[in-house]
LOMARKOL-858673 format. One record per residue (C-alpha): residue in three letters; x, y, z. Coordinates in steps of 0.1 Angstrom, whole numbers, plus 5000, padded with zeros to 4 digits. Example, Ala and Ser with C-alpha at 12.3 -4.5 7.8 and 13.67 -1.06 7.14 Angstrom:
<recs>
Ala512349555078;Ser513749895071;
</recs>
This chain:
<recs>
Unk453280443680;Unk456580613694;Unk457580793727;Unk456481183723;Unk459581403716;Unk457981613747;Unk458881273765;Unk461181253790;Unk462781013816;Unk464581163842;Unk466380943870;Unk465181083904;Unk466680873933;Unk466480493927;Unk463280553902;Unk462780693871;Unk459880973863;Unk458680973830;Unk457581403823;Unk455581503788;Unk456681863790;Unk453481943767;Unk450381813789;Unk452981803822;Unk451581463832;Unk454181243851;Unk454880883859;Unk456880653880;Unk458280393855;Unk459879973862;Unk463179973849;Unk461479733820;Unk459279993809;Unk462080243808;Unk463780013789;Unk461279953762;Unk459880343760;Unk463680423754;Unk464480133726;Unk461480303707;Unk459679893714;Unk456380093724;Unk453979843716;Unk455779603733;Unk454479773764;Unk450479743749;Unk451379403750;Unk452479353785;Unk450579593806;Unk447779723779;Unk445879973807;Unk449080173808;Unk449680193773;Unk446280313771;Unk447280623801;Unk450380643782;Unk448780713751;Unk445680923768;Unk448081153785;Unk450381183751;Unk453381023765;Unk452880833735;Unk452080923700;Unk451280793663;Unk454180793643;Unk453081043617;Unk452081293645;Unk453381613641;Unk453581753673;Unk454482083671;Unk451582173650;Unk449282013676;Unk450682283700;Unk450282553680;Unk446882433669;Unk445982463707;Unk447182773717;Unk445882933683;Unk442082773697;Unk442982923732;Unk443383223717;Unk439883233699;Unk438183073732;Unk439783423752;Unk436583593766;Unk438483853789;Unk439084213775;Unk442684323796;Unk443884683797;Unk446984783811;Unk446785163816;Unk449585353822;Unk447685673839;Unk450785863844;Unk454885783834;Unk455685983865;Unk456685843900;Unk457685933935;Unk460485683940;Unk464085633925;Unk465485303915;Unk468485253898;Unk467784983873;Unk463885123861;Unk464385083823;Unk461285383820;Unk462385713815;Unk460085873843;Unk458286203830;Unk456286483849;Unk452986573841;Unk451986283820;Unk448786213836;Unk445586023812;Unk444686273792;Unk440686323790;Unk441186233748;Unk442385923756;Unk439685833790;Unk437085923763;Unk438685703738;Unk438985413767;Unk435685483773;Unk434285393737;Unk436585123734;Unk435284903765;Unk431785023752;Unk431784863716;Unk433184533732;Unk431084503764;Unk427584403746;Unk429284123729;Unk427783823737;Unk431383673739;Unk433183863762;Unk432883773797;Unk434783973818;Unk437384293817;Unk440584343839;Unk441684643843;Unk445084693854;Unk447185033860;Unk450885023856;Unk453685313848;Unk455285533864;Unk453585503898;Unk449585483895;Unk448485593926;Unk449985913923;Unk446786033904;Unk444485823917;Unk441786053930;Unk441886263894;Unk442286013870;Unk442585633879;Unk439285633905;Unk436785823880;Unk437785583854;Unk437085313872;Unk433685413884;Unk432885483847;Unk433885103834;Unk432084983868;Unk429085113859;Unk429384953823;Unk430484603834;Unk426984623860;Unk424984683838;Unk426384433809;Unk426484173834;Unk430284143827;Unk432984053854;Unk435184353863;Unk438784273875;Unk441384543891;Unk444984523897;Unk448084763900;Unk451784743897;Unk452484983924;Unk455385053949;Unk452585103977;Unk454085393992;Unk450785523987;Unk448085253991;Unk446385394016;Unk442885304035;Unk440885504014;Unk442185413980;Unk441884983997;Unk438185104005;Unk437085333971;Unk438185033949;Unk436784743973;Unk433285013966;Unk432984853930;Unk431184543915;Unk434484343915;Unk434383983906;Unk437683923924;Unk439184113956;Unk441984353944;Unk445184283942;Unk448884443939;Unk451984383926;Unk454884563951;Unk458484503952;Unk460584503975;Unk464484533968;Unk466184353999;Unk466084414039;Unk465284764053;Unk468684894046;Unk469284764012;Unk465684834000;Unk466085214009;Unk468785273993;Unk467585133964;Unk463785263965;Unk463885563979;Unk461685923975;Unk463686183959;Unk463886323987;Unk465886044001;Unk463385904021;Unk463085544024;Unk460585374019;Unk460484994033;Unk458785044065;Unk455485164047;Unk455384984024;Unk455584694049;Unk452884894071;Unk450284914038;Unk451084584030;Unk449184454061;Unk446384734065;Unk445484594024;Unk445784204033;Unk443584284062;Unk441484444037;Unk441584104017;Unk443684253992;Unk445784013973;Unk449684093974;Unk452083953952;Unk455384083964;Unk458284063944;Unk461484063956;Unk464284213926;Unk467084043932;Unk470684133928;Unk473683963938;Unk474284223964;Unk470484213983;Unk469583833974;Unk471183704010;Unk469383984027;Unk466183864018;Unk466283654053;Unk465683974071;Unk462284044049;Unk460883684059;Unk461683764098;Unk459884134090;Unk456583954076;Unk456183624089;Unk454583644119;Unk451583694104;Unk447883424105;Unk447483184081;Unk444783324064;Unk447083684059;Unk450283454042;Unk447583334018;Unk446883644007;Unk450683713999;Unk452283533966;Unk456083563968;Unk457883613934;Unk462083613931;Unk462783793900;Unk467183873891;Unk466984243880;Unk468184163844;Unk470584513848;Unk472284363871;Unk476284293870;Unk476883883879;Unk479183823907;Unk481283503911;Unk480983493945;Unk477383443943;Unk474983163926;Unk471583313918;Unk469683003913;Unk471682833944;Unk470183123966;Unk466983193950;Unk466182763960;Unk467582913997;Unk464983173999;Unk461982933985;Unk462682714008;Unk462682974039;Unk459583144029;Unk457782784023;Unk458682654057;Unk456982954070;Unk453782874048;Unk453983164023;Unk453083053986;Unk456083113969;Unk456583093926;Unk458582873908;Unk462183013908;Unk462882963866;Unk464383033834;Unk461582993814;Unk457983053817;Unk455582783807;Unk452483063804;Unk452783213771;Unk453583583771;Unk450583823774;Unk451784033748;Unk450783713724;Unk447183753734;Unk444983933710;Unk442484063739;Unk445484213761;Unk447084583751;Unk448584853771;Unk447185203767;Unk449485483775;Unk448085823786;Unk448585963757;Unk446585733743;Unk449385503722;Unk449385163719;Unk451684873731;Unk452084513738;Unk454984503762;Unk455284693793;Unk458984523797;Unk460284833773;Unk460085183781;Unk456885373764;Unk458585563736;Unk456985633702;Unk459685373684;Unk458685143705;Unk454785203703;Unk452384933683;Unk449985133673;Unk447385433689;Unk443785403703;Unk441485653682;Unk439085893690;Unk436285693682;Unk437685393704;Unk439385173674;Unk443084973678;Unk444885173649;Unk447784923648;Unk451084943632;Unk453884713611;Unk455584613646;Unk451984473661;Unk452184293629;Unk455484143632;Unk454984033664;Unk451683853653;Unk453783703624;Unk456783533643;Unk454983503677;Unk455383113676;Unk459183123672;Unk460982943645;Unk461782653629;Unk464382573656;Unk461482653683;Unk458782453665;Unk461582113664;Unk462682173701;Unk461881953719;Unk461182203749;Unk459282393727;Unk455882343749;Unk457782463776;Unk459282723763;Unk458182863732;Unk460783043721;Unk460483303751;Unk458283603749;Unk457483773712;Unk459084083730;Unk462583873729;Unk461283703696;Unk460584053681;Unk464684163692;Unk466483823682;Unk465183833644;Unk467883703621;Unk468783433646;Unk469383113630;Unk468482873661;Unk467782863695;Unk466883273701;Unk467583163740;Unk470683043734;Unk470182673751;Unk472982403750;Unk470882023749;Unk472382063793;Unk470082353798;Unk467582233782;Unk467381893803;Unk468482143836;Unk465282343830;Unk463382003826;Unk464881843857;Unk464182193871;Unk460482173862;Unk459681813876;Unk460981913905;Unk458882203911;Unk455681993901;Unk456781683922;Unk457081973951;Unk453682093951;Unk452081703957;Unk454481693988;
</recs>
């Protein structure tokens, strides 16, 4: 047997915690175990204290020699994958939208709102899948643009029409929305809450600093900002046991003003912070100051908005879920009815994957099956040894960094043992 490569032993304080970055099991290790697990004299250790060999080898922190790991990882994500039983639409119902910001990558059009060819389509689609014995659920989640801006003529009627289908399939119905909640308003909390829904609601909003920064930031083109109602609709939908994650864009100019946002929300119950997930996200466009550590403040802000008992997400690098754009049962339908897999990109016909037919078929193209191809990153991702972890980012990035001989991230052996240290602290965190 020999120590996993997805092994490893971090020194924490006076102790050591030994972290499998595939299964994310963790242990406290005696300087003599250390020892032996890093001197490769593993069976020593079934020797001496055979019950922990025997976690040590149940949890994977030890392996047989001949293993090959990273085939065992993609063996399990490819069984994931074929064990998926949710259908998940993201619909764009309109590329249009009422506010501003600087750094949307989308170039926002007017009248772009679902056309009936492609409801229709929908429609068929979620028909021909719904009576399949496998498919247990369907989320349904509207994105753009700004969604609620054609809500009553487009994004409501649809919904009734998959409602009715899920009720009578027996099938779990899910809705979200990426919104800027300028207009989520009592009756649009209460016409949606009318539905079958497996799950209460819930709504992604962002918020780009305090009061003063966010308005100038997100503002109506009119000028008009826009923080104090979106704060306002925030707590009419929690109170509506709508489920908020609110994401604060970060830039090195608004991240310190943050502070102000968490003296704006948190006076609120206990039961109305649980129904708010915090998520710091660095705008990507942003220009990097000197003056200001983004990782140094975004740990600052966790830790104010924890103290106050607000959930708040793991402030990282990487993301351990795989992307959904890798998921076979995920898409995003535009209004006009094209296809795509990443709504990170704006919705142009060179960057569509394929189109959804008039008979309710997935009419892919080469690019859906690229991404299919090289979706589990290369040779240099499959010998990593944060390749669990990590897998080589999404297949968007994968997709864009072809030709790339190594790491497509671009991490030195220091950030990859920063992003591990990183990651058992974040797990040892939430047993505290």
């Amino acid at each position: 047997m020999k120590l996993s490569k997805y092994s490893f032993i971090i020194k924490r304080g006076p102790d050591y915690v030994l972290y499998n970055c595939w299964t994310e099991k963790m242990a406290v290790l005696e300087n003599q175990l250390k020892e032996w697990l890093e001197s490769g004299d593993v069976d020593h250790i079934q020797d001496i204290h055979p019950e922990f060999y025997d976690y040590l080898l149940r949890e994977q922190f030890i392996v047989d020699n001949e293993a090959n790991e990273a085939e065992e990882v993609i063996k399990k994500w490819k069984e994931e994958e074929e064990k998926d039983d949710c259908l998940s639409l993201m619909v764009n119902s309109t590329l249009d939208c009422n506010v501003r910001c600087w750094y949307c990558y989308e170039k926002h059009r007017a009248n772009t709102d679902l056309t009936p060819e492609t409801v229709a389509s929908m429609l068929k689609l979620i028909r021909k899948r719904i009576t399949g014995p496998k498919l247990k659920s369907v989320h349904i989640s509207f994105f753009g643009g700004e969604p609620l801006l054609n809500f009553e003529k487009t994004v409501f009627p649809l919904l009734v029409q998959i409602d009715e289908m899920c009720h009578a399939e027996g099938k779990l119905f899910v809705v979200s929305f990426v919104s800027n909640s300028y207009l989520l308003s009592d009756e649009v909390v209460d016409k949606v809450r009318s539905l079958h829904l497996a799950n209460p609601m819930t709504v992604q909003i962002t918020l780009d600093g305090n009061e003063e920064i966010h308005n100038k930031t997100r503002h109506l083109a009119s000028e008009e900002g826009t923080y104090a109602k979106i704060l306002s609709n925030i707590r009419m939908a929690i109170n509506k046991d709508v489920q908020i994650t609110l994401r604060f864009n970060c830039t090195g100019n608004n991240v310190r003003t943050f502070v102000d946002v968490l003296s704006d929300i948190k006076n609120g119950s206990t039961e109305e912070k649980n129904k708010i997930r915090i998520d710091l996200q660095q705008v990507w466009q942003d220009s990097l100051r000197t003056d200001v550590d983004m990782q140094i403040e975004f740990k600052k802000i966790r830790e104010l908005f924890m103290k106050e008992g607000f959930y708040v997400s793991e402030a990282k690098v990487i993301n351990p879920s795989r992307c959904y754009g890798d998921n076979a049962n995920h898409f995003i339908v535009n209004y006009n009815g094209d296809l795509y897999k990443c709504s990170a990109r704006d919705f142009t016909q060179v960057n569509r994957e394929g189109v959804l037919t008039s008979d309710g078929n997935l009419e892919w193209n080469e690019k859906r099956t690229l991404r299919e191809k090289i979706k589990y990153g290369n040779t240099t991702c499959q010998t990593c040894r944060i390749y669990p972890l990590c897998h080589g980012g999404c297949s968007q990035g994968k997709l864009e960094q072809q030709g790339v001989n190594g790491c497509i991230k671009y991490y030195t052996e220091l950030n990859k043992v920063k992003i591990v240290r990183d990651r058992v602290e974040f797990l040892l965190e939430r047993f505290v």
